[in-house]
Chimera marker file (.cmm) of the C-alpha trace (Angstrom):
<marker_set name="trace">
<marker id="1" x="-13.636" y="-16.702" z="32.505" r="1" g="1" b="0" radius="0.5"/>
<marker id="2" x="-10.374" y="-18.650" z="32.663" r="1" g="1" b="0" radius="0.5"/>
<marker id="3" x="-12.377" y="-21.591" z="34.172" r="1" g="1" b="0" radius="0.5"/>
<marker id="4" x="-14.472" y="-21.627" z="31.362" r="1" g="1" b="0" radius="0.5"/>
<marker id="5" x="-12.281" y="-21.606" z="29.247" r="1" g="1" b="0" radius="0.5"/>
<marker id="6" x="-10.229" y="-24.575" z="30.850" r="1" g="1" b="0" radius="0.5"/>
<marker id="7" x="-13.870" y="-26.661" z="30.582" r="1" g="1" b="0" radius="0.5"/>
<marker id="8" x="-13.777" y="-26.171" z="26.967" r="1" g="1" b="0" radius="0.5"/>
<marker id="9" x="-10.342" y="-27.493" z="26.043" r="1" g="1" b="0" radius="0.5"/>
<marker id="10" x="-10.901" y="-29.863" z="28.090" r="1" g="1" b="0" radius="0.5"/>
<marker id="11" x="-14.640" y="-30.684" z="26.908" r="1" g="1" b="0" radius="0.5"/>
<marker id="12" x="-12.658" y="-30.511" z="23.598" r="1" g="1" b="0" radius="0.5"/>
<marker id="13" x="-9.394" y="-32.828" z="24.519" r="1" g="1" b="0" radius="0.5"/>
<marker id="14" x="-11.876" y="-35.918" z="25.617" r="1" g="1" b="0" radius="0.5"/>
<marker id="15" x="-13.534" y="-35.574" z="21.806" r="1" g="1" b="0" radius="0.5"/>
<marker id="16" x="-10.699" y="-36.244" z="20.523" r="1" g="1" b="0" radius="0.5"/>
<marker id="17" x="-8.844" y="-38.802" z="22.819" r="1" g="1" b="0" radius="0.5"/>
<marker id="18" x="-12.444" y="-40.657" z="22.674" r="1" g="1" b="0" radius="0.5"/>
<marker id="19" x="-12.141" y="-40.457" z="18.826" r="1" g="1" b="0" radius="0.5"/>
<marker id="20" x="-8.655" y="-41.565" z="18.281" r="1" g="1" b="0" radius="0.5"/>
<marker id="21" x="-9.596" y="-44.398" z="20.782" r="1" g="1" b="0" radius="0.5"/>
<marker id="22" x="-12.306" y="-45.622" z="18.282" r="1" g="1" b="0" radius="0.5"/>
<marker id="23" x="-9.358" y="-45.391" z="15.585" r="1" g="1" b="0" radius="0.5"/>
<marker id="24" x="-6.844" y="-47.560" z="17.652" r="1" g="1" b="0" radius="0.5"/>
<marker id="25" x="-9.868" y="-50.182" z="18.372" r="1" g="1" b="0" radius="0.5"/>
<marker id="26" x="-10.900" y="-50.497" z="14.990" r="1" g="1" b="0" radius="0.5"/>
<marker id="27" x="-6.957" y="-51.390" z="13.941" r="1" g="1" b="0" radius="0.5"/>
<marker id="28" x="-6.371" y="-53.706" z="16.569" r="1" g="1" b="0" radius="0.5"/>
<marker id="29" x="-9.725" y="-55.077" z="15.833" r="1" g="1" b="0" radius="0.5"/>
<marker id="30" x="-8.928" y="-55.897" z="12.131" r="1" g="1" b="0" radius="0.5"/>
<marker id="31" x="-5.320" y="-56.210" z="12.883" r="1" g="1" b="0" radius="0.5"/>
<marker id="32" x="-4.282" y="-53.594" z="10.260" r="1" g="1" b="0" radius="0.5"/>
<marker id="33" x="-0.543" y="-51.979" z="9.991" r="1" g="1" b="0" radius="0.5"/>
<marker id="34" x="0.027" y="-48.768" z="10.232" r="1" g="1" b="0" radius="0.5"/>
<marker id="35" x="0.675" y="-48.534" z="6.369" r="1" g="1" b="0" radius="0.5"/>
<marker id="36" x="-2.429" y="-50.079" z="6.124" r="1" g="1" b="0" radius="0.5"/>
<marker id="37" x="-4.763" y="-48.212" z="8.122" r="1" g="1" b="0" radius="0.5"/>
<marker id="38" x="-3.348" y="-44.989" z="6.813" r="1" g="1" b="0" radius="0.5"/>
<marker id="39" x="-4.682" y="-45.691" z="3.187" r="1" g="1" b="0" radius="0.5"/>
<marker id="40" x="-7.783" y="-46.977" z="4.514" r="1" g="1" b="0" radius="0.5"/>
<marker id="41" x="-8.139" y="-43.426" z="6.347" r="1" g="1" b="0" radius="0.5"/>
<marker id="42" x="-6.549" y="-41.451" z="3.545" r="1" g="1" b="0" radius="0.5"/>
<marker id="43" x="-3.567" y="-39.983" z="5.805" r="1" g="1" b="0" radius="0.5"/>
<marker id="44" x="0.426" y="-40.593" z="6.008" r="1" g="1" b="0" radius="0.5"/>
<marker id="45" x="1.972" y="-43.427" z="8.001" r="1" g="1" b="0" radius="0.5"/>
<marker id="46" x="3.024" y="-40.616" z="10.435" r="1" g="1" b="0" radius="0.5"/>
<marker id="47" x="-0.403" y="-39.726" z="11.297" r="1" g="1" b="0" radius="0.5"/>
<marker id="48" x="-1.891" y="-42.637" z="12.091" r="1" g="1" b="0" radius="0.5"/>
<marker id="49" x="1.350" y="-43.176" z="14.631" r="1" g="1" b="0" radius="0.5"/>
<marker id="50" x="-0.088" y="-39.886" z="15.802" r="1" g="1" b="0" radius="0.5"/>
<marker id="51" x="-3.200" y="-40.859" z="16.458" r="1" g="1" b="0" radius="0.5"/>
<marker id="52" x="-1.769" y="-43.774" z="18.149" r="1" g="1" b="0" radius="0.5"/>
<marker id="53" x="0.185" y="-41.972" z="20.557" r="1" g="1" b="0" radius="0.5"/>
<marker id="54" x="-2.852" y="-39.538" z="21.367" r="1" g="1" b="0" radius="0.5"/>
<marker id="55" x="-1.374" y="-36.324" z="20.079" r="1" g="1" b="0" radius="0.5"/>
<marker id="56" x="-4.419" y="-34.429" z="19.863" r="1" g="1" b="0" radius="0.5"/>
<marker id="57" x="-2.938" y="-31.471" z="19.519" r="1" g="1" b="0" radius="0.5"/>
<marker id="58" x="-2.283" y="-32.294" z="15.759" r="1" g="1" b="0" radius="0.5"/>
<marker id="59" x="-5.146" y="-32.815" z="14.791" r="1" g="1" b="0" radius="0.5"/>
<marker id="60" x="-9.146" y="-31.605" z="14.790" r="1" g="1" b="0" radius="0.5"/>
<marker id="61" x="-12.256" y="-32.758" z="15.653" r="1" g="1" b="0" radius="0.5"/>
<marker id="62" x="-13.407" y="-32.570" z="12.078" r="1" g="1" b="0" radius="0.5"/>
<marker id="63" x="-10.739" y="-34.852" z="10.863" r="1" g="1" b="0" radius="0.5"/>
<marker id="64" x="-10.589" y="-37.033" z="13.612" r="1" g="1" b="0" radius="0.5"/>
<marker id="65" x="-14.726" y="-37.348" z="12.958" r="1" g="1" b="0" radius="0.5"/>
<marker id="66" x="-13.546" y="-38.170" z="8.984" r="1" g="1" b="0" radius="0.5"/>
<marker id="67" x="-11.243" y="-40.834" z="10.304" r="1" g="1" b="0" radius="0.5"/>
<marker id="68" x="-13.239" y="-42.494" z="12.286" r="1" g="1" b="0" radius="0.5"/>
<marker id="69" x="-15.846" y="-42.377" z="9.343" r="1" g="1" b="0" radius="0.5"/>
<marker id="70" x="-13.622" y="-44.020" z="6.825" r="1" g="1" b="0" radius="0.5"/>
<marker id="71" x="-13.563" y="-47.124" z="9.249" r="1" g="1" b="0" radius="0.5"/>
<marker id="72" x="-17.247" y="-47.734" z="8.366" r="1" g="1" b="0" radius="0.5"/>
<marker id="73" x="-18.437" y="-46.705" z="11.912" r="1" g="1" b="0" radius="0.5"/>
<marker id="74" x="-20.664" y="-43.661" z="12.147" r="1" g="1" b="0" radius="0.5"/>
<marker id="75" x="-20.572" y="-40.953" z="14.858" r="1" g="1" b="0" radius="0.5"/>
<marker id="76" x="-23.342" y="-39.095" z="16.443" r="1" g="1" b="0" radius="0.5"/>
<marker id="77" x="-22.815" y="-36.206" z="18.476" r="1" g="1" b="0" radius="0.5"/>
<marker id="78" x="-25.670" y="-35.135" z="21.202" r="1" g="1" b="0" radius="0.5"/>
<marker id="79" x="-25.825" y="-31.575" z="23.021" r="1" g="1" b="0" radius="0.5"/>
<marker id="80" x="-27.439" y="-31.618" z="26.396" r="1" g="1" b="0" radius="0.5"/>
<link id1="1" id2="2" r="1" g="1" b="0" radius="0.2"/>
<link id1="2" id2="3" r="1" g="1" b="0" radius="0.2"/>
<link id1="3" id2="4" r="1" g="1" b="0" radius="0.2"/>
<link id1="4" id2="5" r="1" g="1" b="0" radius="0.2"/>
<link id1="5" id2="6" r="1" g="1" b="0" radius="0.2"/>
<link id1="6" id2="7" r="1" g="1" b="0" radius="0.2"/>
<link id1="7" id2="8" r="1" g="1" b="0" radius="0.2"/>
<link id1="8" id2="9" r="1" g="1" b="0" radius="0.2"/>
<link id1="9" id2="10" r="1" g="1" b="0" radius="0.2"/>
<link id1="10" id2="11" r="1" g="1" b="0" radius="0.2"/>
<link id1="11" id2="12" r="1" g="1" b="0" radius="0.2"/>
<link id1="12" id2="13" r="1" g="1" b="0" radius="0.2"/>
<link id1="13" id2="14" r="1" g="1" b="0" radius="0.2"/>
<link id1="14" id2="15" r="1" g="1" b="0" radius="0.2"/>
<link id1="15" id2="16" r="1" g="1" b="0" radius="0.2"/>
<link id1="16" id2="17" r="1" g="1" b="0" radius="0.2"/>
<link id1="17" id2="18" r="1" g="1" b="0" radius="0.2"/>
<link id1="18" id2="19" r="1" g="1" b="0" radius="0.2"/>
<link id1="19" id2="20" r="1" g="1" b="0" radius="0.2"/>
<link id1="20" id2="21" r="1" g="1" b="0" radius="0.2"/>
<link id1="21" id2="22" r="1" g="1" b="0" radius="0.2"/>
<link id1="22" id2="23" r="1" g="1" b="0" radius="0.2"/>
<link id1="23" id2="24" r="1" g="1" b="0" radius="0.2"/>
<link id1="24" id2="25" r="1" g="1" b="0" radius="0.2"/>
<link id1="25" id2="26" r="1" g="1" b="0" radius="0.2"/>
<link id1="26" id2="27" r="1" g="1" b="0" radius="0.2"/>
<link id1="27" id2="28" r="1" g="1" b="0" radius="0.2"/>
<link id1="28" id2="29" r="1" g="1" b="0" radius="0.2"/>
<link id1="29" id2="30" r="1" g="1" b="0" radius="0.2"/>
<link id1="30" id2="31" r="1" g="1" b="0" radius="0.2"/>
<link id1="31" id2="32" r="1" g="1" b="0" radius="0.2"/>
<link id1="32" id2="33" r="1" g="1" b="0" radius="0.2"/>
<link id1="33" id2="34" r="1" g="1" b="0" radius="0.2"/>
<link id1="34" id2="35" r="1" g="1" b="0" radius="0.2"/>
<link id1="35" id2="36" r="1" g="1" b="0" radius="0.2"/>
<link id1="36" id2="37" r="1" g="1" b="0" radius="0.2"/>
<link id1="37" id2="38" r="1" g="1" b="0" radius="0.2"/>
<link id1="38" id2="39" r="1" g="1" b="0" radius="0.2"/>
<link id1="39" id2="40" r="1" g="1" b="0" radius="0.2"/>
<link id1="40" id2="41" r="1" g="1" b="0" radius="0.2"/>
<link id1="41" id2="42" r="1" g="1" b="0" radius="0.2"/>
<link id1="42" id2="43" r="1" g="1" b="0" radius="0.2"/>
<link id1="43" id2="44" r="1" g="1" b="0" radius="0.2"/>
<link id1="44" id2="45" r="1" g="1" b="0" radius="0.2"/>
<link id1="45" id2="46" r="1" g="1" b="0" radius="0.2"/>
<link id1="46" id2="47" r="1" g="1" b="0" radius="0.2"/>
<link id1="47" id2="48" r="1" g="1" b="0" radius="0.2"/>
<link id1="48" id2="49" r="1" g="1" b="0" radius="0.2"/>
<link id1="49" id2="50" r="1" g="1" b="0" radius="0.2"/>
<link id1="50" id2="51" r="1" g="1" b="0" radius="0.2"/>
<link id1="51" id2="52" r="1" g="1" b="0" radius="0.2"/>
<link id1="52" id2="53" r="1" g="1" b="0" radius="0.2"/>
<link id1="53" id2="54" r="1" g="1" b="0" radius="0.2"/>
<link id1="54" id2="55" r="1" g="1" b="0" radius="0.2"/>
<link id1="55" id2="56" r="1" g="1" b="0" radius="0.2"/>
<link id1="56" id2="57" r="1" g="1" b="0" radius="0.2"/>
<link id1="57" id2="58" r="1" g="1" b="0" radius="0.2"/>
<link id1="58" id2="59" r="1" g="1" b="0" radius="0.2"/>
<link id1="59" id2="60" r="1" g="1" b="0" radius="0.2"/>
<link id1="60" id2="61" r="1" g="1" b="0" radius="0.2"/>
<link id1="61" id2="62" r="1" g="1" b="0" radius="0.2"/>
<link id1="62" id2="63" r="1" g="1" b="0" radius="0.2"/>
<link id1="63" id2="64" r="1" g="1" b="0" radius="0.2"/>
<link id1="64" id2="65" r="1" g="1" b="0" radius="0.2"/>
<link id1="65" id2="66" r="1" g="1" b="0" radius="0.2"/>
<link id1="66" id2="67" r="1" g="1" b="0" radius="0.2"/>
<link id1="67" id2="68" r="1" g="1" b="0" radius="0.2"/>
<link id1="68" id2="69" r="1" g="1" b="0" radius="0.2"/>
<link id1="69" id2="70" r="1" g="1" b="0" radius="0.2"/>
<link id1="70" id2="71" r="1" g="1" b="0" radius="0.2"/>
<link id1="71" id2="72" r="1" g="1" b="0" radius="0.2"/>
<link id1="72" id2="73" r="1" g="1" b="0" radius="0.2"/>
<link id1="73" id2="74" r="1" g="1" b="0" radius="0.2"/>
<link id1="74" id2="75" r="1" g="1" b="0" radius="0.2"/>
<link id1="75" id2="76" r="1" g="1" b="0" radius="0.2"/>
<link id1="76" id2="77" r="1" g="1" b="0" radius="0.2"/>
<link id1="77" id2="78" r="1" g="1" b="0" radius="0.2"/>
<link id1="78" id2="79" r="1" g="1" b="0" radius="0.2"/>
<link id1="79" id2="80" r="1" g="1" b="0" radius="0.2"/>
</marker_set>
């Protein structure tokens, strides 16, 4: 049971560090600000240095997903 339940945080942890990666990408990529990015993405300053600095514990999946959405990329999700 506990192993399970390690898989799934962890399953969950790479969602969001590959999520915040796309973030990061797509501000180095347009060579936004922090200030910048975070009206672009509808969040504070703060959290965008957050997402930065990987602190996935802040945040979820869902907003992470709404993000990454407000950069003009779209992401698909597949269950094997």
């Amino acid at each position: 049971m506990q192993a399970e339940s390690k898989r799934i945080i962890a399953e969950k942890l790479a969602i969001k560090y590959q999520l915040m990666t796309e973030i990061a990408n797509w501000m180095v990529e347009k060579q936004l600000k922090q200030v910048d990015a975070a009206k672009i993405l509808g969040v504070t300053r703060p959290r965008v240095s957050d997402v930065l600095h990987k602190k996935t514990i802040k945040f979820t999946i869902d907003s992470l997903v709404d993000m990454v959405t407000r950069t003009g990329k779209q992401v698909c999700f597949s269950v094997q």
